[in-house]
ROBA-809763 format. One record per residue (C-alpha): residue in three letters; residue number from 1; x, y, z. Coordinates in nm, 4 decimals. Example, Ala and Ser with C-alpha at 12.3 -4.5 7.8 and 13.67 -1.06 7.14 Angstrom:
<pts>
(Ala; 1; (1.2300; -0.4500; 0.7800))
(Ser; 2; (1.3670; -0.1060; 0.7140))
</pts>
This chain:
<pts>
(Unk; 1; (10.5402; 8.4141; 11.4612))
(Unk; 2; (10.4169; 8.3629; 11.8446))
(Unk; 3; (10.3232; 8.6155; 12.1179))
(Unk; 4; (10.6538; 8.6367; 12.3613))
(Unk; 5; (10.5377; 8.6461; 12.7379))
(Unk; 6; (10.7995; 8.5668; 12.9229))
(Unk; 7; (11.1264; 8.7108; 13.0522))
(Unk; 8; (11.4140; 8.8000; 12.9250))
(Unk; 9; (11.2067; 8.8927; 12.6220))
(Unk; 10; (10.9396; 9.1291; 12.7590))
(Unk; 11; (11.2687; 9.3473; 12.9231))
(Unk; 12; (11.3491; 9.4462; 12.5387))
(Unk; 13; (10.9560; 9.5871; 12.5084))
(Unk; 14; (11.0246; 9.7642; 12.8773))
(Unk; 15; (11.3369; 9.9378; 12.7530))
(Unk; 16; (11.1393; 10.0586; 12.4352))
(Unk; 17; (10.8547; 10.2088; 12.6285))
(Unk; 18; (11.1386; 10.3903; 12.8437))
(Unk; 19; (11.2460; 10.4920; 12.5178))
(Unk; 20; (10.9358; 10.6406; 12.3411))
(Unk; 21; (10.8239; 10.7817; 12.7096))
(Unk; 22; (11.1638; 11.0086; 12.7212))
(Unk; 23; (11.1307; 11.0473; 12.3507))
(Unk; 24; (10.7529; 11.2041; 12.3407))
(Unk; 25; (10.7474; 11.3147; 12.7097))
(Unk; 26; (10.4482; 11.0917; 12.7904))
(Unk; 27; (10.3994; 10.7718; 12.8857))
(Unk; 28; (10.3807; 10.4769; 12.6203))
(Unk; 29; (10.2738; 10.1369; 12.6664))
(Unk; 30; (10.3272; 9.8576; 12.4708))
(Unk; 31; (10.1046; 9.5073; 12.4323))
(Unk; 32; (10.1261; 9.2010; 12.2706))
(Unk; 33; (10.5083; 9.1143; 12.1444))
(Unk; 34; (10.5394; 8.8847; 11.8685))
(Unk; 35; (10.8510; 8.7615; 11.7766))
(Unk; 36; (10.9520; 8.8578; 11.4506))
(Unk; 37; (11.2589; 8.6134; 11.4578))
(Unk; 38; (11.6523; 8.7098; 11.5299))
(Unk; 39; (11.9656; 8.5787; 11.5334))
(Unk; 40; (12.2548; 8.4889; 11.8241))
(Unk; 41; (12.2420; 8.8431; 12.0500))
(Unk; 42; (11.9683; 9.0443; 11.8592))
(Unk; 43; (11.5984; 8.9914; 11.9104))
(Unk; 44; (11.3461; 9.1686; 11.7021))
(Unk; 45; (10.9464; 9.1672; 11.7558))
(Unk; 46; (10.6514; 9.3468; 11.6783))
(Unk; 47; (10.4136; 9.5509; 11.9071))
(Unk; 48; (10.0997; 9.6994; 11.9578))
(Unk; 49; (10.0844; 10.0425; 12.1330))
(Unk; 50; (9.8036; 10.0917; 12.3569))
(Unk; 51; (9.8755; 10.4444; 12.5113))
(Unk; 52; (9.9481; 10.6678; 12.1592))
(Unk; 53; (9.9706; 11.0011; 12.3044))
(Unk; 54; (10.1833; 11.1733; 12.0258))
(Unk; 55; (10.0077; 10.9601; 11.7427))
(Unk; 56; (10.2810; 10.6668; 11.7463))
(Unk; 57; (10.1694; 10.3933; 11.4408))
(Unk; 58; (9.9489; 10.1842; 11.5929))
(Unk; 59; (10.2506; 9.8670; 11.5377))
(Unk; 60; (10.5816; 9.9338; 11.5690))
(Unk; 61; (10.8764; 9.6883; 11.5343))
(Unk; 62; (11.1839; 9.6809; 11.8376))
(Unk; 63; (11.5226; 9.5560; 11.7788))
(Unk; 64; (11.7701; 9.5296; 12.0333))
(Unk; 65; (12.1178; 9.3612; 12.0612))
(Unk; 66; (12.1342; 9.2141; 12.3658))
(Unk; 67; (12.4202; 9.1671; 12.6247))
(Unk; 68; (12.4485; 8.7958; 12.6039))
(Unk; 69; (12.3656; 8.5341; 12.2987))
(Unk; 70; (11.9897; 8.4314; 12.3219))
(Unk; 71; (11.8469; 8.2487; 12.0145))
(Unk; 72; (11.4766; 8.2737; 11.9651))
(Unk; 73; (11.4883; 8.0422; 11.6566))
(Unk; 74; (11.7242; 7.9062; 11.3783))
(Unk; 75; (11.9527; 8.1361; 11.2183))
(Unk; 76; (11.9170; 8.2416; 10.8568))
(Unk; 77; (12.2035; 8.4212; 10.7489))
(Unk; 78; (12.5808; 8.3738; 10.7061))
(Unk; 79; (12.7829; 8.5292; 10.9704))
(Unk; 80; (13.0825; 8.6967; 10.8452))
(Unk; 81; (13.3878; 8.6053; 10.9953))
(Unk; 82; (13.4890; 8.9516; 11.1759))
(Unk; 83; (13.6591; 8.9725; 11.5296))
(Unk; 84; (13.3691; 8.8307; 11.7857))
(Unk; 85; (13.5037; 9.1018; 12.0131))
(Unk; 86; (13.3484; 9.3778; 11.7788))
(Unk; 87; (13.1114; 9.2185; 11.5020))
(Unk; 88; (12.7540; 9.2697; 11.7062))
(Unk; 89; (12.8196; 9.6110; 11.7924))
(Unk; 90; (12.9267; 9.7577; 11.5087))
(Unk; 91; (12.6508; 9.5597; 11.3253))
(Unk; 92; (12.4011; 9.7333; 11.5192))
(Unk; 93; (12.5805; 10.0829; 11.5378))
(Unk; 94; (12.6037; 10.0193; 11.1299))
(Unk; 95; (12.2451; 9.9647; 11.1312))
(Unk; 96; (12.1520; 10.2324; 11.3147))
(Unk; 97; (12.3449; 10.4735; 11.1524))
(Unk; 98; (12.1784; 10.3246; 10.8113))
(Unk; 99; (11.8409; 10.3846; 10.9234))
(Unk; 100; (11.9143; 10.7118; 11.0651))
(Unk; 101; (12.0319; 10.7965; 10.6582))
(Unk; 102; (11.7629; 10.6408; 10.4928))
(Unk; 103; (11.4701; 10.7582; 10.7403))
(Unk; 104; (11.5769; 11.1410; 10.5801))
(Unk; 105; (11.5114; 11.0493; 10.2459))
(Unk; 106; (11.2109; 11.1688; 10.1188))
(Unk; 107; (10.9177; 10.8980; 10.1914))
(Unk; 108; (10.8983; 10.7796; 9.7874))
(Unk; 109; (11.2537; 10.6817; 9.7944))
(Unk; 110; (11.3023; 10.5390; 10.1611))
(Unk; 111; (11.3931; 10.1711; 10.0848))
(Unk; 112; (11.2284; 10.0493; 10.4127))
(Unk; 113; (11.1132; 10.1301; 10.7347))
(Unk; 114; (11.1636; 10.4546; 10.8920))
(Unk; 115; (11.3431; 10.4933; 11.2352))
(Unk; 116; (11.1348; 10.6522; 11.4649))
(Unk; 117; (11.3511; 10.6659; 11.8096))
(Unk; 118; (11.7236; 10.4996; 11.9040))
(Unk; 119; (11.9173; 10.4142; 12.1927))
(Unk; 120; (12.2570; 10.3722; 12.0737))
(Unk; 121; (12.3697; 10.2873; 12.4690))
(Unk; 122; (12.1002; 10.0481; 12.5018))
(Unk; 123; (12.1457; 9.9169; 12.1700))
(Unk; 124; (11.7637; 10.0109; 12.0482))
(Unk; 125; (11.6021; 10.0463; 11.7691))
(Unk; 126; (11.2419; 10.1281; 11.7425))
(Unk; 127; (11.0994; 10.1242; 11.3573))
(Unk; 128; (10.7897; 10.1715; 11.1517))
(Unk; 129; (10.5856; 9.8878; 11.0985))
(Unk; 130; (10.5782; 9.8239; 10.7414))
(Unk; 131; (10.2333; 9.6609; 10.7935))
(Unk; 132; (10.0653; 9.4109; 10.5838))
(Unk; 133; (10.3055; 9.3193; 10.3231))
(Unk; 134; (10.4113; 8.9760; 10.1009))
(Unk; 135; (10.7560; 8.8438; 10.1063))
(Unk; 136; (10.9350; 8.8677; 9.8232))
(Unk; 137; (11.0598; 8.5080; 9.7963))
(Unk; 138; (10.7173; 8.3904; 9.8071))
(Unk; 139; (10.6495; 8.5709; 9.5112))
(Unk; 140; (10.9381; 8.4401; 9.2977))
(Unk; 141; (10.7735; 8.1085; 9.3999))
(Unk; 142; (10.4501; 8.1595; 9.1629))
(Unk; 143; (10.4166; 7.9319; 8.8779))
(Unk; 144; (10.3750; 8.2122; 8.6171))
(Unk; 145; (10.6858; 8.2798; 8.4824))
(Unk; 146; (10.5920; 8.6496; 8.3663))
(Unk; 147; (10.4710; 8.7508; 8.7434))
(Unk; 148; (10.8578; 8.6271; 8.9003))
(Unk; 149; (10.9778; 8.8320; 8.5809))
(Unk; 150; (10.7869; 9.1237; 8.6961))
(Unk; 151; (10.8166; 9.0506; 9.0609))
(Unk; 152; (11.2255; 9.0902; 8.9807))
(Unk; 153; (11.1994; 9.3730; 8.7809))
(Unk; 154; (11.0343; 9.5953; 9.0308))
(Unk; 155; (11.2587; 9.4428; 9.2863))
(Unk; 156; (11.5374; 9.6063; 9.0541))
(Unk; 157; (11.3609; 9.9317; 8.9749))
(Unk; 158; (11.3148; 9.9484; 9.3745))
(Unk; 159; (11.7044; 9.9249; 9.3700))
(Unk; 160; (11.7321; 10.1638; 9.0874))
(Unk; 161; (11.5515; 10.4364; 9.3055))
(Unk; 162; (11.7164; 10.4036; 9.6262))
(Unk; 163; (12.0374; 10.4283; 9.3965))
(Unk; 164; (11.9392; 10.7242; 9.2168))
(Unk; 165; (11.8383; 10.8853; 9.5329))
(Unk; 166; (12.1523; 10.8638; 9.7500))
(Unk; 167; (12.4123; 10.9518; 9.4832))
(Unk; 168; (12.6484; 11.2012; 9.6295))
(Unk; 169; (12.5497; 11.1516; 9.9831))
(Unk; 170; (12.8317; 10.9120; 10.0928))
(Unk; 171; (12.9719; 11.2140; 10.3212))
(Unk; 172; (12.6542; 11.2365; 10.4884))
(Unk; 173; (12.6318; 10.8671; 10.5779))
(Unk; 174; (13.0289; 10.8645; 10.7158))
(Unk; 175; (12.9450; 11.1789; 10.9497))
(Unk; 176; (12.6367; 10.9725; 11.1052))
(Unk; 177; (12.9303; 10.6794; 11.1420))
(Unk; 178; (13.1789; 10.9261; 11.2822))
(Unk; 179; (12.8944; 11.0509; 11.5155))
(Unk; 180; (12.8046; 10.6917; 11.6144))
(Unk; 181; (13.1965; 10.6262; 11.6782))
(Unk; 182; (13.1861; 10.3429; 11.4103))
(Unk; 183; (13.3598; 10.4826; 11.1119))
(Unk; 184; (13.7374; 10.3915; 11.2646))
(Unk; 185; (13.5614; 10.0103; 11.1951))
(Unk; 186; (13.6169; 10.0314; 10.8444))
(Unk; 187; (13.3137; 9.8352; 10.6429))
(Unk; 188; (13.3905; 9.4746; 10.7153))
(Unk; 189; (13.1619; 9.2979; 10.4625))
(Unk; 190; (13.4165; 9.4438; 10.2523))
(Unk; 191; (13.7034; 9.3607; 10.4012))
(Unk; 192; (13.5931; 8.9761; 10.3958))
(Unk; 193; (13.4721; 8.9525; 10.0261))
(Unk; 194; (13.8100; 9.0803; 9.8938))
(Unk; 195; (13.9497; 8.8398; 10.1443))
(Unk; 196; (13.7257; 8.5914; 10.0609))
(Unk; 197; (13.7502; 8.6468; 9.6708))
(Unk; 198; (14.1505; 8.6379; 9.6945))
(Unk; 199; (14.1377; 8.2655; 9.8406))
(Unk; 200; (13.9151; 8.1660; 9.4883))
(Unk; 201; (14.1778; 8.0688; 9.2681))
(Unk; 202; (14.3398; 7.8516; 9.5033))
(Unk; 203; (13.9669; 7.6830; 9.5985))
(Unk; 204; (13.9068; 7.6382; 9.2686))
(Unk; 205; (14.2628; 7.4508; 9.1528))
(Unk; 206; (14.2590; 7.2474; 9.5017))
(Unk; 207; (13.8479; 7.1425; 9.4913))
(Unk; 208; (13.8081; 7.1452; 9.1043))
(Unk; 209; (14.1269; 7.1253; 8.9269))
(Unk; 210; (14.0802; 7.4380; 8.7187))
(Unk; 211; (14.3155; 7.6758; 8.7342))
(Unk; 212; (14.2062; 8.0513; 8.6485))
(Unk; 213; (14.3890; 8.2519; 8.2987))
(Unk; 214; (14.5522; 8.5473; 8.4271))
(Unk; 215; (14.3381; 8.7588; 8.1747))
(Unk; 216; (14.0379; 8.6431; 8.4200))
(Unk; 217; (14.2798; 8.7314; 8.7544))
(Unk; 218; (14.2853; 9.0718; 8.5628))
(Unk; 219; (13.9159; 9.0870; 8.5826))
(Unk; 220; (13.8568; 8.9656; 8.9085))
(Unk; 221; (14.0816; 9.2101; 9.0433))
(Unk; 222; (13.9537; 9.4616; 8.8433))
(Unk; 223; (13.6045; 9.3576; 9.0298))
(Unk; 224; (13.6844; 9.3186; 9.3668))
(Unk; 225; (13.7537; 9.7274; 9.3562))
(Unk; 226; (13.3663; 9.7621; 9.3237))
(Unk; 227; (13.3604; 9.7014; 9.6777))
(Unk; 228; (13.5578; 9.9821; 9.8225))
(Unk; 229; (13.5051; 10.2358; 9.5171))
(Unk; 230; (13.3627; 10.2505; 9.1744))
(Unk; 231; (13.2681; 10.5295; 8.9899))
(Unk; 232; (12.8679; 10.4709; 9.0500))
(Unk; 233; (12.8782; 10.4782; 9.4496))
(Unk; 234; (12.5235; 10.4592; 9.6498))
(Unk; 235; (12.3686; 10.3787; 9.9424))
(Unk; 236; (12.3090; 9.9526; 9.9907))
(Unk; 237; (12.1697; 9.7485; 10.2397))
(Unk; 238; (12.3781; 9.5166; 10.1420))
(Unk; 239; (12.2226; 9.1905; 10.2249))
(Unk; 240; (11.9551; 9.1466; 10.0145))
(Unk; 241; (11.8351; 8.8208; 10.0180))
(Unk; 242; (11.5152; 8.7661; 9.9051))
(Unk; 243; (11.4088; 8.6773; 10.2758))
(Unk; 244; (11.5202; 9.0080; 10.4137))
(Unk; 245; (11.2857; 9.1562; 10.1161))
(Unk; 246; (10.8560; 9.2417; 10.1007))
(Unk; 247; (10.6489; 9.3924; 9.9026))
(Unk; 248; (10.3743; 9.6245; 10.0307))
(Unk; 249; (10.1143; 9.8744; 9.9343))
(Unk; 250; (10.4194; 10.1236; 9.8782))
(Unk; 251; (10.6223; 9.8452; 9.6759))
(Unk; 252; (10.9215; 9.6562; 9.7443))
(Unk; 253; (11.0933; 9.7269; 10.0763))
(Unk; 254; (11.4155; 9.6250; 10.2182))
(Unk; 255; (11.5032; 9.5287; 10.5532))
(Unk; 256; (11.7634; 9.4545; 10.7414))
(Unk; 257; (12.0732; 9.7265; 10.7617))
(Unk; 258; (12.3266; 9.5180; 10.9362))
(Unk; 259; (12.5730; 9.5561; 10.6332))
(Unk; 260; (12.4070; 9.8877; 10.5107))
(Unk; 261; (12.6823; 10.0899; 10.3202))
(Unk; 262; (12.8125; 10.2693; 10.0470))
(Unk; 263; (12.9595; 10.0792; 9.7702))
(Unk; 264; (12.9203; 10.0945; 9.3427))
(Unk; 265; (12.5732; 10.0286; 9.3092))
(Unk; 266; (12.6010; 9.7830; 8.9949))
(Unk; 267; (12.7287; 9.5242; 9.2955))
(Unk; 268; (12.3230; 9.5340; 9.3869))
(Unk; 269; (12.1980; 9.4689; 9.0726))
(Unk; 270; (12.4750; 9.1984; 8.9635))
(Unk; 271; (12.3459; 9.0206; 9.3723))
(Unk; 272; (12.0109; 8.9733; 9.2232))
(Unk; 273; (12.1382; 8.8780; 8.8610))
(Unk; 274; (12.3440; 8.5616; 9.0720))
(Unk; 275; (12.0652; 8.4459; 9.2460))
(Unk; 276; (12.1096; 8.6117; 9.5848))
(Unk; 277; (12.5173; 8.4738; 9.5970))
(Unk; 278; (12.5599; 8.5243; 10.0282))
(Unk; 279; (12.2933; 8.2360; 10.0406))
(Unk; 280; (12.2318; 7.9266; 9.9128))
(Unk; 281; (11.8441; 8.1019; 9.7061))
(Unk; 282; (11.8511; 8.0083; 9.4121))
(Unk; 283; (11.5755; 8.1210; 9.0984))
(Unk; 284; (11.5766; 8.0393; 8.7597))
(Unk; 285; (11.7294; 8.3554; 8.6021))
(Unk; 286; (11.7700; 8.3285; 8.1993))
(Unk; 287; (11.9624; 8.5699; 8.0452))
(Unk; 288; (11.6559; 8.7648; 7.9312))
(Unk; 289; (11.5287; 8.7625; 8.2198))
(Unk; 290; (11.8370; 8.9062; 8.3549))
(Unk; 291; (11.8468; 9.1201; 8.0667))
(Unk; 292; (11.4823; 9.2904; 8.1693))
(Unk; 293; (11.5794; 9.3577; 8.5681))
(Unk; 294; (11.9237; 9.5335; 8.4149))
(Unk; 295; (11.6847; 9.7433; 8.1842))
(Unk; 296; (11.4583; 9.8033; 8.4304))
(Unk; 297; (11.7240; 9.9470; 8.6753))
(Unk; 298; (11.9157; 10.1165; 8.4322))
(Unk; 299; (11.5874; 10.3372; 8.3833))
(Unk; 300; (11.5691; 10.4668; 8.7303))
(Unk; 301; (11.9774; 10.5520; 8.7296))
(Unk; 302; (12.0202; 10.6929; 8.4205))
(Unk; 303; (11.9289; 11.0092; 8.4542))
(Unk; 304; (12.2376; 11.0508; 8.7398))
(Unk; 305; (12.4692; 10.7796; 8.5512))
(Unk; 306; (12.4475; 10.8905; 8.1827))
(Unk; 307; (12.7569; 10.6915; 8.1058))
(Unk; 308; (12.5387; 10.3518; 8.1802))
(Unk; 309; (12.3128; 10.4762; 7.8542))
(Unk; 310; (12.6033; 10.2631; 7.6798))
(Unk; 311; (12.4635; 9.9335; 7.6336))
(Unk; 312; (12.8500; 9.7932; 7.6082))
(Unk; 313; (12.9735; 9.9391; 7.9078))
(Unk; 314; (12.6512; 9.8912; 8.1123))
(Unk; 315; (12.7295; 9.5068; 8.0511))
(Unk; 316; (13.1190; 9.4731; 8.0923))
(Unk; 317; (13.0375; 9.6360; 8.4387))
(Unk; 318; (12.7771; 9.4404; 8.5321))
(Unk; 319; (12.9578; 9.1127; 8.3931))
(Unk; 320; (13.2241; 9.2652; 8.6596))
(Unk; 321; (13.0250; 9.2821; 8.9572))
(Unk; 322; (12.8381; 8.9008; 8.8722))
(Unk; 323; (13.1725; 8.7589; 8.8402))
(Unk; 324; (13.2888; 8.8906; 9.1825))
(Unk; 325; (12.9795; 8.7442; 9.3216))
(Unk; 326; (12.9743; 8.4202; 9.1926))
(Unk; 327; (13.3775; 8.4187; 9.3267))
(Unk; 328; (13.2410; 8.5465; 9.6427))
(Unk; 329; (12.9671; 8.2656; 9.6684))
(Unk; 330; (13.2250; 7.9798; 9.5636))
(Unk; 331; (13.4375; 8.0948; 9.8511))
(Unk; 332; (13.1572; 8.0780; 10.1106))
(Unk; 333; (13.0105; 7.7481; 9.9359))
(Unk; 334; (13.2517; 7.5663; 9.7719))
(Unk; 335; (13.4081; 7.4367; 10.0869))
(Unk; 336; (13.2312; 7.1593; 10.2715))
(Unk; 337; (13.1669; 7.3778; 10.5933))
(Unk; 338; (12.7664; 7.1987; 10.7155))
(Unk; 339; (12.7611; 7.5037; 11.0190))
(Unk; 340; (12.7645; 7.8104; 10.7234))
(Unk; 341; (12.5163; 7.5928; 10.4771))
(Unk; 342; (12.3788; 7.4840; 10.7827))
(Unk; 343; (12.3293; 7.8779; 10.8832))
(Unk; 344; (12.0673; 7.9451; 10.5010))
(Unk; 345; (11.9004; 7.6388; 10.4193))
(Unk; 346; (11.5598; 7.7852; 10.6290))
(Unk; 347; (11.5440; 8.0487; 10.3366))
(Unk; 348; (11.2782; 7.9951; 10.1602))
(Unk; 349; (11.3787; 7.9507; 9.8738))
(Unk; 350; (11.7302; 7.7637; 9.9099))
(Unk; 351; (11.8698; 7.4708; 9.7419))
(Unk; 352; (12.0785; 7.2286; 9.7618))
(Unk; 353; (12.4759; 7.3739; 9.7925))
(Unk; 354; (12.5796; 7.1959; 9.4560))
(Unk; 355; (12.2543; 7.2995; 9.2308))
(Unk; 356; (12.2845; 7.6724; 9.3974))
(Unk; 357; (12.6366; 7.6331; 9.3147))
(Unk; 358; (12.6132; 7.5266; 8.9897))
(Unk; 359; (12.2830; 7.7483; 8.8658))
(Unk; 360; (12.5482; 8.0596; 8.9298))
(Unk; 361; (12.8108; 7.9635; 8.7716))
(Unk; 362; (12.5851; 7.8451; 8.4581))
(Unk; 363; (12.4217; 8.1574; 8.4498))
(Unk; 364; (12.7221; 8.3829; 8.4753))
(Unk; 365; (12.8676; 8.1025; 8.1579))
(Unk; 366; (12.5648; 8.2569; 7.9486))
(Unk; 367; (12.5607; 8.6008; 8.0375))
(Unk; 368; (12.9013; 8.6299; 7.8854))
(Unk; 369; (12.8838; 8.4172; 7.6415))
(Unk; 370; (12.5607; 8.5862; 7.4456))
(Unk; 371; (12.7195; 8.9383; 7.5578))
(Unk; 372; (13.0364; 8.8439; 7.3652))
(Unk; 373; (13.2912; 8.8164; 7.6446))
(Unk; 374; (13.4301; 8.4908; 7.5628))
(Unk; 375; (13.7301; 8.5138; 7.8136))
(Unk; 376; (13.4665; 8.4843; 8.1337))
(Unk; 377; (13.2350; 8.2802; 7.9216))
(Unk; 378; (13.5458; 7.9922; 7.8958))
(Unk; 379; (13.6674; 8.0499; 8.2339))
(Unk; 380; (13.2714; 7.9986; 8.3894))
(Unk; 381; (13.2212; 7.6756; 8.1268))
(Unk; 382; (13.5216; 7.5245; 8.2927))
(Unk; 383; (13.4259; 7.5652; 8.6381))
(Unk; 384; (13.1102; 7.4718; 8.5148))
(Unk; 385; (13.1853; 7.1144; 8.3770))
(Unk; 386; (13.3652; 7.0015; 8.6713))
(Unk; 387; (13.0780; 7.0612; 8.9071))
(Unk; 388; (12.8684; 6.8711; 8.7226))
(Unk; 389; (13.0955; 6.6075; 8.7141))
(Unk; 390; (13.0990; 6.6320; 9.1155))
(Unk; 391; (12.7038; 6.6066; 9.0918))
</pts>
């Protein structure tokens, strides 16, 4: 992270001081950018405020989409492919709304930083600063196997919360969209993975050779509804890559709202349980070790979800949701396309497209196989034996 002096850069702090000065009806001034990274048209940064009159943090972090492309460093996310005429703005008027819901939660169940002023014109957001905090990839890094396991199951009991908080608000969140004239959008992230997850059999007969049982089209099908209903809807950021992920002296946060939605909330859990699928991340996840994350979410759900107290249909719907993601990551990855792997290999903890690849479809392989659902299990073994033989 470096201090940002120059223009166009210091016209995104200007526009937030105008912002905070109407907002509190005194002035504000803010010192001492730092870029905090961004991608194509948005640029985000931290900074210091050195006129507080209305007690302000002391940091705060700005976000702004700007009018024309300007890329302060490498990009580290896949770009879904909506229509360029729309995709920035109704990622940021997506995001904004998204803060705007979470930032009413009450403060032990916010999932990240609160919004604390907006320009939806101007395309501003100015947030909390979540302050000192460790990113969550670095701890899935450490050599002690137990801390990653306990570093992922708080990760998932994080989940479990923000889940068990925002049950039954979905009508809230699609006023704030109406308000924000964004709901007539429709929620594109899911619009491309059923897209995307449609094209799968084909990819896999034409790369692979392996052509998929209709019992397992049945399935995927069955899946791919997760995304636009599902009986166990809740609030999701959606892209939660362990980069867009810290931990702090309040616990796991989550950033980034780009994608924020409703959606069945075992699609969350079954992200992590794939190793993070919209990215090439990739962590050793054993089947107990997926088994402890599912336990620890189920704990904070429960109580709203009693139906997920059933151990068999806890795992048939969370088999579900992993094999829609590991679909959904073979359509993004499976293809040779070097600009999309291009796009994640800064994460910090990506891998090589093949082993990323591979690790998911080996891990979704033993999931089913040890929770007795031999029809995935077969299907995932296939698919599994002809990437390594591409290795």
């Amino acid at each position: 992270m470096t201090a940002i002096l120059a223009e166009p850069l210091s016209e995104v702090v200007a526009a937030a001081e105008k912002l905070l000065t109407r907002r509190t009806g005194a002035p504000v001034r803010l010192v001492d950018p730092v870029d905090l990274g961004g991608s194509g048209r948005t640029v985000v940064l931290r900074v210091r405020v050195a006129e507080n009159p209305f007690s302000l943090p002391r940091t705060l972090v700005i976000k702004q989409l700007l009018e024309t492309p300007h890329q302060v460093g490498p990009s580290r996310r896949i770009e879904m492919e909506f229509p360029e005429h729309s995709a920035g703005e109704v990622a940021f008027l997506r995001e904004a709304v998204s803060y705007q819901f979470a930032t009413a939660l009450a403060t032990e169940t916010r999932p990240g930083a609160a919004l604390l002023a907006h320009d939806l014109e101007a395309r501003l957001l100015v947030l909390g600063d979540l302050g000192d905090s460790t990113p969550f990839a670095s701890l899935l890094k450490n050599a002690d196997p137990d801390t990653v396991t306990n570093s992922l199951m708080a990760m998932a009991q994080a989940l479990g919360r923000m889940h068990a908080a925002t049950v039954g608000r979905e009508e809230d969140f699609t006023a704030l969209l109406r308000r924000a004239e964004v709901a007539h959008h429709g929620d594109m992230l899911v619009e491309q993975a059923v897209v995307s997850l449609e094209a799968v059999p084909t990819l896999l007969a034409e790369h692979l050779g392996v052509e998929v049982p209709t019992d397992v089209l049945d399935i995927a099908a069955r899946a791919s509804k997760l995304f636009g209903g599902g009986r166990f809807r809740a609030f999701s950021p959606s892209d939660l890559c362990p980069d867009n992920i810290i931990v702090n002296d309040e616990g796991v946060r989550f950033l980034d709202y780009e994608w924020g939605g409703f959606r069945d909330a075992t699609l969350d859990l079954a992200f992590a349980l794939v190793s993070f699928p919209a990215c090439l991340c990739s962590i050793d996840l054993s089947y107990e070790r997926a088994r402890a994350m599912t336990e620890a979410w189920r704990a904070e759900v429960v109580g709203m979800w009693p139906t997920l107290a059933d151990d068999d249909f806890l795992t048939e719907r969370v088999l579900d949701a992993q094999l829609a993601w590991v679909w959904l990551s073979t359509a993004l990855f499976l293809p040779e396309d070097y600009t999309r792997i291009a796009a994640v290999r800064e994460h910090q903890l990506s891998a090589p497209r093949a082993d990323a690849l591979l690790a998911r479809w080996e891990g979704l392989s033993t999931f089913a196989e040890k929770s007795g659902h031999d029809v995935i299990a077969e299907h995932a073994s296939r698919v599994v034996a002809r990437l390594r033989e591409r290795v």
